[in-house]
N, C-alpha and C positions, 0 to 999 in steps of 0.2 A: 356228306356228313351223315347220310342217314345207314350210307352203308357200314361206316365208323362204328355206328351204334347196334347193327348187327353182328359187328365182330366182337361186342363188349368194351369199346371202347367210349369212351368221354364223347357226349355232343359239341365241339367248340369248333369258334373258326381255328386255321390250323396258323398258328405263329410262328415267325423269322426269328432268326437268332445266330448267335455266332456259329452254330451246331453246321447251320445249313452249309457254309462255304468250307468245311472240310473238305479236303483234297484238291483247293484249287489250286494249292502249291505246285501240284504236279500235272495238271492238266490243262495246259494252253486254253482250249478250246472254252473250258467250261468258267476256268480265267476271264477271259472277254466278255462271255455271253455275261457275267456278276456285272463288269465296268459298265458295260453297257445297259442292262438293268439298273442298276444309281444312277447312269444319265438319263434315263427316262423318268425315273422315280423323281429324280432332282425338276425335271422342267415340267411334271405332272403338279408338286409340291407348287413350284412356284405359278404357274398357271392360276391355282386354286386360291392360294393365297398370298401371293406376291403382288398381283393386281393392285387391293389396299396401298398396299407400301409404297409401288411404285406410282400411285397418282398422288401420295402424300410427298413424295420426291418432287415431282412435277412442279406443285404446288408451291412448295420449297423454292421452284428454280426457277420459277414465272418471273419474265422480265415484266418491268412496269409498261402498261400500255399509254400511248399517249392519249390524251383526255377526248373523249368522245364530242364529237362538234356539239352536242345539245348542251355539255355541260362547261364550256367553253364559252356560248352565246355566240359563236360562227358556224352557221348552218349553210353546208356546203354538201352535196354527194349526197345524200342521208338517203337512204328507201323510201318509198312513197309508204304510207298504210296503208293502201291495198296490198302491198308485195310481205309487208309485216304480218297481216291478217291470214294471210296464202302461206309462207313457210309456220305462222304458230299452228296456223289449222290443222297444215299438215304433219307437224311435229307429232301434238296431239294425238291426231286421229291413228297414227303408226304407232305408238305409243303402246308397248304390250301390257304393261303395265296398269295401265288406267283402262285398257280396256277389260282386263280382268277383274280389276277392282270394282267395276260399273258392273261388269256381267254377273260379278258375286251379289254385289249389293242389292241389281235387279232380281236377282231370283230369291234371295231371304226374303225381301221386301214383300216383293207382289204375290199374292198366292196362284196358283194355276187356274182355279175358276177366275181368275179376274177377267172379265168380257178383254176381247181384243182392242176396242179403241180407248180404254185405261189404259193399258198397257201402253198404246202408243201415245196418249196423254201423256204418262209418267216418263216416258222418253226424251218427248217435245219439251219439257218443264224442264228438267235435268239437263237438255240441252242447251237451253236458257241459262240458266244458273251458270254452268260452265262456262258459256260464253262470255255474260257477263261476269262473271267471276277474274276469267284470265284478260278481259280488257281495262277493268280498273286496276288489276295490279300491273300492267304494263305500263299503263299511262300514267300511273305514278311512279314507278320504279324509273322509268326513263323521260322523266321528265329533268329541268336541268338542275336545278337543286339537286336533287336526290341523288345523281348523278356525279355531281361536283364531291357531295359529302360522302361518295362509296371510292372516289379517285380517291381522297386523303385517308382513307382507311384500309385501301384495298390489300396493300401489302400486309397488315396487321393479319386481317380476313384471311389471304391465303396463308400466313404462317401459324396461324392458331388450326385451320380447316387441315393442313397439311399434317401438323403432330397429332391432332385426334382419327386421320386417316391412317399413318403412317403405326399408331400405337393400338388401333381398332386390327390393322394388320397382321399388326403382332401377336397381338391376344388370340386371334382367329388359327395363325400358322399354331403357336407354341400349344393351344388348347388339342389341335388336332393329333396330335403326336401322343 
């Protein structure tokens, strides 16, 4: 672009338009290489923003599950909480996202002179809070009420969570064009 602007021309990105596929009436070659550029274009398109739509489809298409032994009152099979505690941990802990969000927060938060054992104070605390944080809302979310009252809703849930996926998809694909 910068050489554009050496020849006297406009700084811009350079734009597609019908102009470009002149001549592909007559040339095979340069024919396919187009088709094949819109299949790419097309499965780049939808990578990007077809994602959305299709977990709002998903969503849409969820068969109903059968009622979870807690919220039934037949406890049979169920994971121990240790094996509970061991896959949220490591959920968590892989977690790119919260580990970002922590690493952000940690360095606005604490200033650099902070001595090192703050530092690992405000880590140990932070670790706490998160822990207990994601054990109360475990142990309430699955416990069996709570449970019971998300089976009679659940289908509602996934059909509202599906249209505001599916139309969040939308708005994202149509905006980018």
């Amino acid at each position: 672009m910068v050489e554009a602007e050496a020849l006297g021309l406009q700084r811009e990105f350079p734009q597609v338009g019908p102009e470009a596929v002149l001549g592909l009436e007559v040339n095979p070659y340069a024919a396919e290489l187009a088709r094949v550029s819109v299949w790419i274009g097309h499965i780049q398109w939808a990578r990007r923003h077809g994602y959305l739509i299709w977990l709002g489809i998903q969503a849409w298409l969820a068969k109903p599950e059968s009622p979870h032994p807690t919220a039934t009152g037949t406890v049979q099979g169920v994971p121990s909480l240790l094996h509970g505690v061991r896959v949220g941990f490591l959920t968590e802990i892989t977690n790119p996202k919260a580990i970002a969000f922590f690493l952000g927060l940690f360095a606005a938060a604490v200033p650099a002179t902070t001595p090192l054992w703050a530092k690992l104070a405000v880590l140990l605390v932070g670790g706490v809070f998160e822990v207990a944080w994601y054990t109360v809302v475990s142990f309430v979310l699955s416990s069996g009420p709570m449970r019971a009252g998300y089976q009679r809703i659940r289908r509602t849930v996934d059909h509202v969570l599906g249209t505001l996926l599916i139309a969040l998809g939308l708005k994202v694909a149509l905006d980018a064009r």
